[in-house]
Each structure stands twice: as structure tokens, then as C-alpha cells.
C-alpha positions in Angstrom: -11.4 -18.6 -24.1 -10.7 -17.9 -20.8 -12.4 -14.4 -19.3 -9.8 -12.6 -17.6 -9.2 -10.1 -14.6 -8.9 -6.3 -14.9 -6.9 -4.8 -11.6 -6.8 -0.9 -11.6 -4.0 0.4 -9.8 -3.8 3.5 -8.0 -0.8 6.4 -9.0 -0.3 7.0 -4.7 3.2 4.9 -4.2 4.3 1.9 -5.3 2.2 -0.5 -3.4 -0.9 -0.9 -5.6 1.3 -2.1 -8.7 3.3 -4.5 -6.2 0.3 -5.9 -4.8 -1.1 -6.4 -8.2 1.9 -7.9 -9.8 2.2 -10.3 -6.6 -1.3 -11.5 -6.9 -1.0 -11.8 -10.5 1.8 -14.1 -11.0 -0.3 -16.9 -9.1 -3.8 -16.3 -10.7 -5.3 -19.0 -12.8 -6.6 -16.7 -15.4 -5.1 -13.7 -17.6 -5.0 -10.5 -15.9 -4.5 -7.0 -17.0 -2.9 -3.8 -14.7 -5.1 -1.2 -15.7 -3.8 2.7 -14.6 -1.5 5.5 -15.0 1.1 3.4 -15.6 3.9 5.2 -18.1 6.5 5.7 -15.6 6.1 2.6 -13.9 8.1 -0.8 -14.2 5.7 -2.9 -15.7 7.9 -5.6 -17.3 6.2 -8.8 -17.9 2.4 -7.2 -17.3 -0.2 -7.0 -19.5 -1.1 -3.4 -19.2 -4.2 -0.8 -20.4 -1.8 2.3 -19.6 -4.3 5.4 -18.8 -4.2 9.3 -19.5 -2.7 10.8 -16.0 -6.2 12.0 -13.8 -4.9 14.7 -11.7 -5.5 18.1 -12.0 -4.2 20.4 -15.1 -1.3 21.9 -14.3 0.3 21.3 -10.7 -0.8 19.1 -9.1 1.4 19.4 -6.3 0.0 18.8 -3.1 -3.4 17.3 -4.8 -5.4 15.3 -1.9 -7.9 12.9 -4.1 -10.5 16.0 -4.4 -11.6 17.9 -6.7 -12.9 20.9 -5.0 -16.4 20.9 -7.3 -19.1 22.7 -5.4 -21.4 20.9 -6.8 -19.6 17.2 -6.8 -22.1 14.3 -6.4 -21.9 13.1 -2.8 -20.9 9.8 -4.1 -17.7 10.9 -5.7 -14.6 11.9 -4.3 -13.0 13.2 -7.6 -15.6 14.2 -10.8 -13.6 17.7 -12.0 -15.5 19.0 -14.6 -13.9 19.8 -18.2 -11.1 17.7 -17.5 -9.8 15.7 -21.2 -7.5 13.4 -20.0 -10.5 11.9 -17.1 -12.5 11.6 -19.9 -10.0 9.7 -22.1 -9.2 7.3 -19.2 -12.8 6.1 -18.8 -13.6 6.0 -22.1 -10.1 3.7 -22.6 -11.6 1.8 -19.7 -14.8 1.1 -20.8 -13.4 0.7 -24.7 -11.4 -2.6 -22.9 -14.5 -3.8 -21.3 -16.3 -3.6 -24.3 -13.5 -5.2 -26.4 -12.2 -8.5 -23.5 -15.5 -9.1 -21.3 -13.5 -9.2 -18.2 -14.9 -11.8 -15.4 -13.7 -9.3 -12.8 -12.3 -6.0 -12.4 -10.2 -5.2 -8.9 -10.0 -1.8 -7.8 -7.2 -0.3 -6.1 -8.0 2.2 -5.4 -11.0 4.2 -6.8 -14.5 4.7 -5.8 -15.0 6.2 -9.1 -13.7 3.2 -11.1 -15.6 1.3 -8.9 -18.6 2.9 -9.6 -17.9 3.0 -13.1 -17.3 -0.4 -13.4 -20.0 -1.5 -11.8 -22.3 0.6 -14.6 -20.5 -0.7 -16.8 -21.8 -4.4 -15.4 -18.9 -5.8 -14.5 -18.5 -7.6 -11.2 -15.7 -5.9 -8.5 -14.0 -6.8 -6.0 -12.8 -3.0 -4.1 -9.9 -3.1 -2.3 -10.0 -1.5 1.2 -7.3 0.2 2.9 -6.8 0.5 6.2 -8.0 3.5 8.2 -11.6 5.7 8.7 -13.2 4.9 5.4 -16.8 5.5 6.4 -17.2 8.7 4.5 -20.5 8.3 1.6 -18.2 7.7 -1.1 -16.4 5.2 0.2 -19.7 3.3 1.4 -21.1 3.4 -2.0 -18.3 1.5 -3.6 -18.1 -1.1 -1.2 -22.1 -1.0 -1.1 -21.9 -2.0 -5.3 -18.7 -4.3 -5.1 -19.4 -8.0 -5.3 -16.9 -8.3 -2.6 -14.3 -6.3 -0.8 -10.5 -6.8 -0.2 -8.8 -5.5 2.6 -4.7 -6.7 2.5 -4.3 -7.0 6.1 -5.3 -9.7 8.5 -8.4 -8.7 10.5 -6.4 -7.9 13.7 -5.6 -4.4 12.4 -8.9 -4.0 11.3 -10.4 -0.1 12.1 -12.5 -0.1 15.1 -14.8 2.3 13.1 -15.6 -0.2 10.4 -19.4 -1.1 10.1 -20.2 -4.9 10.7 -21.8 -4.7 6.9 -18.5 -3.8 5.8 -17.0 -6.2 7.4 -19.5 -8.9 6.4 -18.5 -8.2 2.5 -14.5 -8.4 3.1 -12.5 -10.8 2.4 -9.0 -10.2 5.1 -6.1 -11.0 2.5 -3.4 -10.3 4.7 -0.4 -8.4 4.2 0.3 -9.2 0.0 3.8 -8.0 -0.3 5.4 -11.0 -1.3 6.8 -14.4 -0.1 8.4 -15.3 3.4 12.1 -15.2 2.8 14.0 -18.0 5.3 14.3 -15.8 8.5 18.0 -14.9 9.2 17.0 -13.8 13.1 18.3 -10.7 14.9 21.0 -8.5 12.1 23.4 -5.5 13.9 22.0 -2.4 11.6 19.3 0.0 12.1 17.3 -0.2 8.5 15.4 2.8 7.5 13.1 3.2 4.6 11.9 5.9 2.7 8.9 5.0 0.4 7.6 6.7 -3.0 4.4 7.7 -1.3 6.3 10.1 1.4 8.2 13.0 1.3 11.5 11.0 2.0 14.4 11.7 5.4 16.2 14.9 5.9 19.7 14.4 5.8 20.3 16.6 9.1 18.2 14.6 11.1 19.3 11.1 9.4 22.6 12.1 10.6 21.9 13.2 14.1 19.9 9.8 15.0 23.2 7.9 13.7 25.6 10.3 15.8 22.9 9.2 18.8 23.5 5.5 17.9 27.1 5.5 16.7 27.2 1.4 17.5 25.3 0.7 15.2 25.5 1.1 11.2 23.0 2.7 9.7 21.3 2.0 6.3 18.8 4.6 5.0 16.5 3.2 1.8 14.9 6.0 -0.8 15.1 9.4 -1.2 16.8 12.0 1.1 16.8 15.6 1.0 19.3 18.1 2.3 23.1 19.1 3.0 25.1 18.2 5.7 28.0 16.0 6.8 27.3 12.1 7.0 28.4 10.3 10.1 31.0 7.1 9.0 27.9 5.1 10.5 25.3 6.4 8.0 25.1 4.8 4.5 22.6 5.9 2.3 21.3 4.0 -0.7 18.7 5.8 -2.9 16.5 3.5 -4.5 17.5 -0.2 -4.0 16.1 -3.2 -6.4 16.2 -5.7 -3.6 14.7 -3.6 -0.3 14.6 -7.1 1.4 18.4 -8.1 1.3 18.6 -4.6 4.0 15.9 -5.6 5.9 17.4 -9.2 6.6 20.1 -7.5 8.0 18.2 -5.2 10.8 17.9 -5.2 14.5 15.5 -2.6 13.9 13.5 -1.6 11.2 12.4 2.3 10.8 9.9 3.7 8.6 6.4 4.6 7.9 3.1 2.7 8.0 2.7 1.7 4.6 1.3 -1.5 3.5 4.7 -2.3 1.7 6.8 -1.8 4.9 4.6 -3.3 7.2 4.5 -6.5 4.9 8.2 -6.3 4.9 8.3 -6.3 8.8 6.1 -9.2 9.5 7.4 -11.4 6.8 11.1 -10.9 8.1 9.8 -10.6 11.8 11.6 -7.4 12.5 11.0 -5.1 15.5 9.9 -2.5 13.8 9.9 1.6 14.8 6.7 2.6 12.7 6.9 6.7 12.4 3.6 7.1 10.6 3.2 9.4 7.5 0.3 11.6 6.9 -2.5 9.7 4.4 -5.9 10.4 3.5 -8.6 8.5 6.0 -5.9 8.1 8.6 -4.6 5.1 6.7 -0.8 5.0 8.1 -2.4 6.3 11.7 -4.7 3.6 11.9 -2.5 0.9 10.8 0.3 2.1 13.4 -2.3 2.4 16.3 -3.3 -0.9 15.7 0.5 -2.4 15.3 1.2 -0.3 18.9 -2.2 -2.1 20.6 -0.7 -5.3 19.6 2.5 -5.1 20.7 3.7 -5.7 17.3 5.8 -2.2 16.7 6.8 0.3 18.6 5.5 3.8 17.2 6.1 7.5 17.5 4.1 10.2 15.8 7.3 12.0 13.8 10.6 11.6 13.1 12.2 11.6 17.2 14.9 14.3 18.0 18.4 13.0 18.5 18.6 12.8 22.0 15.5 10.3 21.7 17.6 7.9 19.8 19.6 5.8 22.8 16.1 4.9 24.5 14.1 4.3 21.3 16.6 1.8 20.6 16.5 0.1 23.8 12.4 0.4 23.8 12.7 -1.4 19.9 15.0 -4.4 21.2 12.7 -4.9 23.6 10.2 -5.7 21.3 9.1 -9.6 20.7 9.1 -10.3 17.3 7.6 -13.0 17.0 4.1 -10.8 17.7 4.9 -8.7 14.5 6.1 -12.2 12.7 2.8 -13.9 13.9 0.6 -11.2 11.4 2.1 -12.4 7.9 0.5 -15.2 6.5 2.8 -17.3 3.8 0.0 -18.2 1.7 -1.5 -15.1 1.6 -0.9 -14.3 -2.3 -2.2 -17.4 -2.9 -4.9 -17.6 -0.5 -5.8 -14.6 -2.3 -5.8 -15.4 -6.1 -8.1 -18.4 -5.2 -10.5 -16.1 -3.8 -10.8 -14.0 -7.2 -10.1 -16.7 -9.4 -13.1 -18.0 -7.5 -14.8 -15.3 -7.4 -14.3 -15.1 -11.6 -14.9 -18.6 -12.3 -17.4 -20.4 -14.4 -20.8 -20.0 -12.4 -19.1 -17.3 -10.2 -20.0 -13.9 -10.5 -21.6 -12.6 -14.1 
């Protein structure tokens, strides 16, 4: 029998599950989504759904710490009396026990990664972009077999020590397969992920009354009251983000891998309006976009009389520099590199 792959999947956004589904569906071997899974589309996955981690009661505004005094400097998140952390390791180490996995992925979790690794089973840690140099971080890619990062090396972090480096394995953007490029659309695209915060309906509608040529399409949630301009459409969540973006002149959102993927694979000039992340993660990633020409970015979401010149700034844009990131055999590229990394006389 074939030894299969375990990928845990981070709860932050959407973009762990998608990158693991993607990968999945052209892996040699089985693999199972391990995470906190319950109110996530998971049709067509083998799953190991785990107890929810975060702290008891709200956990509004929780930042990946636990606030323990006295928290091993190896850890970013060890509370102490916490049932439902207990649960989930004991579930993951119960599935270890029971399938003798060839490989577990982490995404993302120096704990799990740790864990994993005493629980002998080779990893492979996915890296994010942005300042992951912090002693936790270090640890898990110091025990991984190998480390992931799904970007291509040009946006790599300055910061990033050359052992680090050494150990990764640059995936590239893993958000899906190149559609057929339909060139330059008419509408300004803007998306909202599940990671964010979402727009503001008043300022949504002052950047459209800015721009009234051009029709507006806004992706994901938005919050607030307020007239909508005839130019500004707004769809919620959409099943097929792609069939917008095909349609843009310009595409507007936040620095996410998700979008970013999106972007390059439609070679869109992109407005990248970076969200707040641990580690810097969207910063990074928009810094390095901006030093290569590939996006054009802005700290915040612009006032409306910012609008008219942003525009013209955006069309100005080549995209063929944003295009010339996405590699269209990236998912595969990267489910031979674990399936290789799992095979027989691989890693044990």
C-alpha cells in the first residue's frame, strides 16, 4: 500500500486549504487535509477535521500568541489548560499512529511542525512570505526535511538567512492553472479576501464616483450604509473569482498569496493595498511586487480624489512583468517535489 501525505492547513483565510487542494489533485499518492476544517468546503478531500485551537471564548482579534509568561521560546502558541489543543494533537498523532504517513506538509504551524517531527515523521514547512527570522520560526524550518515557500524566489525577503534559503524549495505562486489570457478588460476588479476585514461601502463608493468611466466590480464582504454609485456592483462571495478578474484593466486588493496568484496568472496590472499580517507577510510581498515593477502599491485604501491618478499610474503598468512571475507548471512542479520527497527510498 501506498504511504500517503498529511497537509495541515492553517484556519487564517482561505489560501492554505486552496493551496492544498491544488497541489493535491496532481499528487501521485493519497493525501489527507488535516485542520480545523468544519466550516470549510472540503468536497472531494480526504479530511482529519480538528478541535478549533484558539483561545476559549473570544477570540476576536487573536494574533497566533498565547500570552504565556512562561511559553518555551520555541513556540509561538502552547496555552496551558486548553482541551480542545489537547484533543487536536492527540487526533493528530492518533492518525500518525493509525496511516504511517510518508510526509506531513505544514501550513502553517511551528507547533505542528515540531510536533510532527517528535512524532518522526518527515516535513516539509511551508514558508510564507515576510520577516520570519523570529526563534520559533527557525526551529521549524531548522527540523523540516525541507521547506516550501509558494512564491518564485524573486520576492524572496531580503532578511532571509542563506541556510534558510539553502533548505527551500521556491514553488511559485500555487493558486491554480493559467487560464487562456483575454488581454486588457474595461472594469476596475476589487477583491475582498476572508483573511481581511473586507471594503467600506463609503469609500467603495467614493473611488467609483472618482472613476465614473469605468464599472466597478467589488468581490467579498463589505460593510456599511450608503448610496451605491450606478458604476459600483457589488458581489459578495463569488464561486468563480477568476471569470471578474479576466474582465479587469485593473485589479485592486491586498497582498495575499491568493490574489497575487490571481494577478500573475491573468497578467493584470494590479493596485496591491497591503493588509496588516503577522511577520509583515502582505508588506513584504507588496514591497517586493513595487521593486519589480510588477504592481503598483499604496499603504491603505487611497482617498477619493486619489482615484483619477492611481488609475492612470496602474495603466501604465507593463504587465507582462507581473505575468512573467506565475509559472504554469508550478502545481505540478510542486507535487513532484513531495511525491519525491515521499517516495520509496526518499525520506523515512
Amino acid at each position: 500500500m501506498t504511504r500517503g501525505i498529511g497537509w495541515y492547513v492553517h484556519h487564517q483565510g482561505a489560501g492554505h486549504l486552496q493551496r492544498a487542494r491544488a497541489v493535491a489533485t496532481h499528487l501521485h499518492r493519497p493525501c489527507t487535509i488535516i485542520g480545523t476544517l468544519a466550516e470549510a468546503d472540503t468536497t472531494g478531500l480526504d479530511v482529519l477535521d480538528l478541535p478549533d485551537d484558539r483561545p476559549l471564548g473570544n477570540g476576536a482579534g487573536f494574533d497566533g500568541n498565547d500570552g504565556e509568561a512562561e511559553r518555551p521560546e520555541a513556540f509561538h502558541y502552547a496555552p496551558l489548560r486548553h482541551p480542545d489543543l489537547r484533543s487536536r494533537m492527540a487526533r493528530i498523532a492518533a492518525w500518525v499512529e493509525r496511516t504511517d504517513p510518508a510526509l506531513i506538509v505544514v501550513d502553517v504551524s511551528v507547533e505542528v511542525a515540531l510536533f510532527a517531527r517528535l512524532l518522526s515523521v518527515p516535513t516539509v514547512v511551508v514558508r510564507l512570505a515576510g520577516e520570519r527570522t523570529d526563534r520559533p520560526h527557525r526551529e521549524a524550518f531548522r527540523s523540516a526535511s525541507r521547506v516550501l515557500a509558494p512564491f518564485p524566489a524573486s520576492l524572496e525577503s531580503p532578511g532571509t538567512p542563506d541556510w534558510v534559503r539553502a533548505k527551500t524549495f521556491y514553488a511559485g505562486f500555487l493558486g491554480g492553472s493559467r487560464p487562456a489570457l483575454a488581454g486588457d478588460g474595461q472594469d476596475v476588479v476589487v477583491v475582498f479576501g476572508k483573511g481581511g476585514e473586507g471594503g467600506d461601502l463609503g469609500a467603495l463608493a467614493a473611488a467609483a464616483r472618482a472613476v465614473p468611466e469605468r464599472t466597478w466590480h467589488v468581490l467579498g464582504p463589505v460593510s456599511g450604509l450608503g448610496e451605491t454609485p450606478v458604476n459600483l456592483h457589488l458581489h459578495g462571495w463569488v464561486a468563480d473569482v477568476g471569470a471578474f478578474v479576466a474582465k479587469a484593466a485593473i485589479l485592486v486588493g491586498g497582498g495575499g498569496d491568493g490574489l497575487v496568484a490571481l494577478a500573475a496568472a491573468y497578467g493584470k496590472r494590479f493596485l496591491c493595498l497591503p493588509e496588516p499580517r503577522a511577520y509583515g507577510e502582505q508588506t513584504e510581498k507588496a514591497e517586493a511586487l513595487h521593486r519589480l515593477g510588477a504592481a503598483l502599491v499604496r499603504p491603505s485604501w487611497p482617498v477619493a480624489e486619489a482615484w483619477p491618478d492611481l488609475m492612470r499610474e496602474a495603466l501604465a503598468l507593463d504587465p507582462s512583468i507581473i505575468a512573467g512571475l506565475y509559472d504554469p507548471e508550478g502545481l505540478e512542479g510542486c507535487a513532484a517535489f513531495l511525491d519525491g520527497l515521499a517516495g520509496e527510498g526518499g525520506l523515512r
